[in-house]
PLY file of the C-alpha trace (Angstrom):
ply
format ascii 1.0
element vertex 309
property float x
property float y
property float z
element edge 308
property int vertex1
property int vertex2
end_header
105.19 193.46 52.01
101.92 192.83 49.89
103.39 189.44 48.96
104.29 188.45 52.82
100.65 189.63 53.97
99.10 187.56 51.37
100.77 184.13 52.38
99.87 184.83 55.89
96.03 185.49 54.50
96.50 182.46 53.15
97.28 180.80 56.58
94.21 182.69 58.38
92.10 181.19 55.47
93.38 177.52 56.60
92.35 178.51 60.00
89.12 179.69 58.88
87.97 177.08 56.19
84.79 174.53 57.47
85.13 170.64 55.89
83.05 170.83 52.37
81.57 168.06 50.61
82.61 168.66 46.31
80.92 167.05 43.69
84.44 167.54 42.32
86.34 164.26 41.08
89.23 163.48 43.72
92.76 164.44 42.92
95.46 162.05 43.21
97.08 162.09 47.34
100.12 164.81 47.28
103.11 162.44 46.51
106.13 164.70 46.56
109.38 163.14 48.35
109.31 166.16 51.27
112.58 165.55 53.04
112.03 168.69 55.72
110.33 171.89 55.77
113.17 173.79 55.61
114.49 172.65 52.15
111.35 174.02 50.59
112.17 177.37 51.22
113.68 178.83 47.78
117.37 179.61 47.45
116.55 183.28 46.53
114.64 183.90 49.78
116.66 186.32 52.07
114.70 185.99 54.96
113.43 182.61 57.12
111.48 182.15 60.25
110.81 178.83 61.86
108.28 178.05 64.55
107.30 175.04 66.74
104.08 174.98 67.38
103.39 172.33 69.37
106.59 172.75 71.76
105.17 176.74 72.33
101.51 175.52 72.92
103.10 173.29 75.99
105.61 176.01 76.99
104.72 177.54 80.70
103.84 181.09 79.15
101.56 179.06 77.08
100.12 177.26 80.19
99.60 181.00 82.09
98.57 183.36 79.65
97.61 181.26 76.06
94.39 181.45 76.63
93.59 185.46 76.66
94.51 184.76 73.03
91.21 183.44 72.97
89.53 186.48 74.32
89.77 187.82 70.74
86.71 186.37 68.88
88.10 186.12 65.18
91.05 184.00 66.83
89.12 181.97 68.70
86.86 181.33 66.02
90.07 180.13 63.69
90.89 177.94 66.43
87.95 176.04 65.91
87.68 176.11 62.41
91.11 174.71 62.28
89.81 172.05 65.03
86.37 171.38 62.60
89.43 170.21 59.75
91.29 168.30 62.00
93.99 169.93 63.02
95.04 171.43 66.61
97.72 173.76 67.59
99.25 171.14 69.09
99.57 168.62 66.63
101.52 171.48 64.64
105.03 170.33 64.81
106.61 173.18 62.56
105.76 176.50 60.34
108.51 177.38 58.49
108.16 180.81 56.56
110.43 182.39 54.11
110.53 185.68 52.22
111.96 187.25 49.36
112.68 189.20 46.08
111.77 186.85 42.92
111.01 188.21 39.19
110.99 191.44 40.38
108.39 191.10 43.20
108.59 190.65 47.26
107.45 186.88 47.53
106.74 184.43 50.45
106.15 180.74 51.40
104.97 179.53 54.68
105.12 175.71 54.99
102.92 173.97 57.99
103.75 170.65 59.49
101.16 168.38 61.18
99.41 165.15 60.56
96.75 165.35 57.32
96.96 169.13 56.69
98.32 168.55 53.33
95.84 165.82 52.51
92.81 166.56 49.85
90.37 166.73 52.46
91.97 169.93 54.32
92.73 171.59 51.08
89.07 171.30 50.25
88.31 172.58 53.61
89.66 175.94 51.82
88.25 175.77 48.91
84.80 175.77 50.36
85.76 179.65 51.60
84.12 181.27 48.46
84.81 184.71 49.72
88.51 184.43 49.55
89.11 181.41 47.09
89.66 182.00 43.45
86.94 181.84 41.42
86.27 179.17 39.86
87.30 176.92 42.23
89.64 174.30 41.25
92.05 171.57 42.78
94.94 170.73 40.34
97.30 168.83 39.99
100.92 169.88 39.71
103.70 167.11 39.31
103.62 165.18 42.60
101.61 168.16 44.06
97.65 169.46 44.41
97.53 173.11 44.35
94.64 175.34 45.05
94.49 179.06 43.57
93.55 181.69 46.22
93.44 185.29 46.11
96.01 187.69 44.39
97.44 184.53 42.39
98.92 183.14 45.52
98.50 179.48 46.08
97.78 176.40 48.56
99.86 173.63 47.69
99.56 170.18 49.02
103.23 168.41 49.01
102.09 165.12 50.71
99.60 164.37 53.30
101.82 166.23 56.11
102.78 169.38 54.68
100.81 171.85 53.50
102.48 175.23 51.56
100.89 178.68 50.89
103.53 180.19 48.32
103.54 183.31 46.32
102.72 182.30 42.53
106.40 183.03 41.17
107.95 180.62 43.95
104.96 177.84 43.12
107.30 175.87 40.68
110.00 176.12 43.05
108.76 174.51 45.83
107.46 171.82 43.78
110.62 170.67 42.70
112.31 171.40 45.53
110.02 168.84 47.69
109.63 166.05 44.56
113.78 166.43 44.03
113.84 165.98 48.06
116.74 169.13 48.42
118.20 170.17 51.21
117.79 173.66 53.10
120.40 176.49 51.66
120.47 180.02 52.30
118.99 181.74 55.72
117.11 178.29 55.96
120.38 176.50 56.16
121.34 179.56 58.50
118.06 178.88 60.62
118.56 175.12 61.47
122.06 175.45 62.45
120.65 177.30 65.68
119.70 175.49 68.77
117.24 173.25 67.72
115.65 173.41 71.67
114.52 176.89 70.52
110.48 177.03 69.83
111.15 179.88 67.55
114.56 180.59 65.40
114.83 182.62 62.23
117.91 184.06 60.08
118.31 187.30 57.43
120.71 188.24 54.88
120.38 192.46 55.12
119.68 194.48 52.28
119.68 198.23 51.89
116.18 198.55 53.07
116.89 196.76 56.34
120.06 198.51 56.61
118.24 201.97 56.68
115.88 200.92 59.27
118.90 199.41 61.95
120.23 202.89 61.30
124.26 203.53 61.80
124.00 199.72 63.01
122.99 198.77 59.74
126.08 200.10 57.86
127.93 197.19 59.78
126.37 194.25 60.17
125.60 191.65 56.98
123.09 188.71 58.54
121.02 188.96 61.44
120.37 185.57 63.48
118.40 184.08 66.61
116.77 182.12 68.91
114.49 182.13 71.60
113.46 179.43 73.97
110.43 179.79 75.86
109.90 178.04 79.09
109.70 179.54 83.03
112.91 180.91 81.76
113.47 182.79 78.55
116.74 181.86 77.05
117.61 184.36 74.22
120.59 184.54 71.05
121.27 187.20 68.58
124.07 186.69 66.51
125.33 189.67 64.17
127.65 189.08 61.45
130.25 191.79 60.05
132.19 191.96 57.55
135.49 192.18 59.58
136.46 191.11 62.51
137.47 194.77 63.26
133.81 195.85 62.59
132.45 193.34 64.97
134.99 194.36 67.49
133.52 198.10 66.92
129.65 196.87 66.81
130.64 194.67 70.09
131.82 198.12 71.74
128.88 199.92 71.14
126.27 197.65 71.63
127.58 197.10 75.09
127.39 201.14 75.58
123.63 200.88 74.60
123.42 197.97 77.00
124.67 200.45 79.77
122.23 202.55 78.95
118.97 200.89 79.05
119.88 199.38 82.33
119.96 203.29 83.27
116.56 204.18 82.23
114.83 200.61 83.20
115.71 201.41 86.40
114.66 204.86 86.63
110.82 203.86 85.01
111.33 201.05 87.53
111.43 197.95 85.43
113.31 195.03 87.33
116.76 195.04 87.52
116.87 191.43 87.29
116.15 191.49 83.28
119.85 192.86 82.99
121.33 190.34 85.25
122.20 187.85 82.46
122.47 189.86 79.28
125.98 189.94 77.80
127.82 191.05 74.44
130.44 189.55 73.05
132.48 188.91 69.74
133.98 186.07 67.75
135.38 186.57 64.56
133.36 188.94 62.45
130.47 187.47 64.58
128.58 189.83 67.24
126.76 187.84 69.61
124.12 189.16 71.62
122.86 186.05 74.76
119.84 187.16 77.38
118.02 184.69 80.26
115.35 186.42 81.86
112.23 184.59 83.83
108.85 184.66 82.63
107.57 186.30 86.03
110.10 189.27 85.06
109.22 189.78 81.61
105.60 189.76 83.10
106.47 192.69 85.75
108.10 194.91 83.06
105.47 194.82 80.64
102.84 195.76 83.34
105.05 198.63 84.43
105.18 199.94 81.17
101.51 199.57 80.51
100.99 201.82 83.51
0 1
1 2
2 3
3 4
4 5
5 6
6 7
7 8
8 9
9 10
10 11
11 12
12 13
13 14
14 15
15 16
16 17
17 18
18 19
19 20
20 21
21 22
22 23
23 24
24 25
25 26
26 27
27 28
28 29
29 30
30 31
31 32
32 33
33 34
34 35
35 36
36 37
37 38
38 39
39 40
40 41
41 42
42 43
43 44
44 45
45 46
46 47
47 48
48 49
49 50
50 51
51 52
52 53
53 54
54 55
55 56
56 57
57 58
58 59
59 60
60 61
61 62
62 63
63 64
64 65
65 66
66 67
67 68
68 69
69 70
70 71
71 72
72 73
73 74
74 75
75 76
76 77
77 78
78 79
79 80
80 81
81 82
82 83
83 84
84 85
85 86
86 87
87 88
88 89
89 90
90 91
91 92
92 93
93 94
94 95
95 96
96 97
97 98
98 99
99 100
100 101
101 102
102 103
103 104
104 105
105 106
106 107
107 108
108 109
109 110
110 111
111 112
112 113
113 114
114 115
115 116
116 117
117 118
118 119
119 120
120 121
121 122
122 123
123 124
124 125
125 126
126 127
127 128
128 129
129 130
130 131
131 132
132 133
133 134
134 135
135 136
136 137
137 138
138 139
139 140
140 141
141 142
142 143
143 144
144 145
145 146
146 147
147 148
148 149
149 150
150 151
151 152
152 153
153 154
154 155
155 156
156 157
157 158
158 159
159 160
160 161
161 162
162 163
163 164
164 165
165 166
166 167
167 168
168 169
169 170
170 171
171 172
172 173
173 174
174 175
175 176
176 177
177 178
178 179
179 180
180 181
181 182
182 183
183 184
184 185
185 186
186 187
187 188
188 189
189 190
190 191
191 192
192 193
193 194
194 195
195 196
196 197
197 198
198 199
199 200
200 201
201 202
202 203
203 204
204 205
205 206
206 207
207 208
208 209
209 210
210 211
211 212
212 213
213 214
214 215
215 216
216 217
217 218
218 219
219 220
220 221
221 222
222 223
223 224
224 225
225 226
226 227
227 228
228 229
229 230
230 231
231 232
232 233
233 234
234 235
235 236
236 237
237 238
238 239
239 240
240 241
241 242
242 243
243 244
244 245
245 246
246 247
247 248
248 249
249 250
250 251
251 252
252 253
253 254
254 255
255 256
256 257
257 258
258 259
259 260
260 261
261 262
262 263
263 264
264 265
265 266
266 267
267 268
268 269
269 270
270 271
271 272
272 273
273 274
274 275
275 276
276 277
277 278
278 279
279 280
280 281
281 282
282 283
283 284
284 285
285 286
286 287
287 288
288 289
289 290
290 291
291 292
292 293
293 294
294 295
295 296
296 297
297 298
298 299
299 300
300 301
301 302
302 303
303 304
304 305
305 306
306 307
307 308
């Protein structure tokens, strides 16, 4: 979606920006009445994804194997940058991102968490990027918020000095109010923070057609898609499916567990461990199908090389 790759441009250009000195008069501090990331997230988005930052970046995977991320220069480079404007990966308490059709066009927010990144200073710290800032470039204000234009009309918008929103231009208004009116989270947000709040990464989605299509003779079933995953020594996984009857889950319940049979068939024939399977289980409730999987971090390791080979 040309919408959902531009707000995530707009995050790499957060993690890219260098602290600027403007001859530009200072905007008022962001003063909107931000009650939790969550709520921001409009009522017409279908689609919302929440990650803990900080909790993942202290998470034993994290401890093992975070730092071949840095093995990739442009990443490493963004970690950096985002260190030069004062914020770490670890200090990131939340990114919430939601997505969505709006006035006839796919649109997304992403809204980051973490001490100062909503503040004038970091915002600057993006405007100085001339290559992928608008042109001319501008901080505004808008209501209680500052809001910085960036490529393909999509903007930066600081709420108050801890959260920081990159929003497609048609949701812009939205979030505003939504964060000065201090709302509460509705819609696959709502859906998101009833899941275990342990989990490091949760996210919930109302199905249309073209998701439908792509989950094949699944999709003709199942409404919502929800989860969680916890990450730790020992992954702790939830998907939750939800029918429309509780005769369809019953029927999605049956053959999900067939296709469970089966990949424990031909994992063990390209000699994956057995031990991923040990704790995976189907069940049903109501029109719900729920999908639960524990597997250590040592196992998931010793599939993926065997795959690789």
């Amino acid at each position: 979606m040309r919408a959902l790759s531009s707000v995530f441009l707009g995050g790499a250009i957060l993690f890219t920006g260098l602290l600027a000195t403007s001859t530009e008069a200072r905007a008022a501090d962001p003063s909107c009445r931000v009650s939790e990331s969550a709520a921001l997230i409009p009522p017409s988005a279908d689609a919302a994804v929440a990650i803990d930052v900080a909790r993942l970046t202290k998470s034993e995977p994290w401890r093992q194997d975070g730092s071949r991320l840095e093995d990739d220069p442009e990443f490493k480079e963004n970690l950096r940058a985002l260190k030069r404007c004062g914020v770490d990966l670890g200090a990131i308490d939340d990114v919430w991102v939601g997505a969505g059709d709006a006035a006839g066009s796919e649109n997304a927010v992403a809204i980051i968490h973490a001490p100062g990144v909503g503040s004038e200073s970091a915002m600057r710290c993006v405007a100085a990027i001339d290559a992928v800032a608008a042109k001319p470039i501008k901080l505004q204000r808008s209501g209680c918020a500052n809001t910085l234009e960036i490529k393909d009309g999509d903007q930066l918008v600081g709420l108050d000095n801890d959260h920081l929103a990159i929003v497609s231009k048609p949701w812009v208004k939205t979030v505003i109010r939504r964060a000065r009116a201090g709302e509460r989270a509705v819609g696959p947000a709502a859906a998101v923070k009833q899941l275990s709040s342990r989990s490091q990464l949760r996210f919930a989605a109302e199905l249309d057609s073209g998701l439908k299509q792509q989950l094949g003779p699944l999709g003709e079933q199942v409404q919502s898609l929800a989860g969680s995953l916890l990450v730790g020594r020992t992954f702790h996984g939830e998907l939750i499916a939800t029918t429309r009857t509780q005769s369809e889950a019953a029927a999605l319940e049956s053959t999900l567990s067939g296709y469970l049979g089966l990949a424990r068939g031909f994992a063990s024939a390209a000699g994956v461990p057995a031990e991923l399977f040990d704790k995976v289980s189907v069940s049903s409730k109501g029109a719900r199908v729920i999908v639960r999987f524990e597997a250590r971090y040592s196992d998931l390791k010793r599939a993926a090389a065997t795959i690789e080979k």
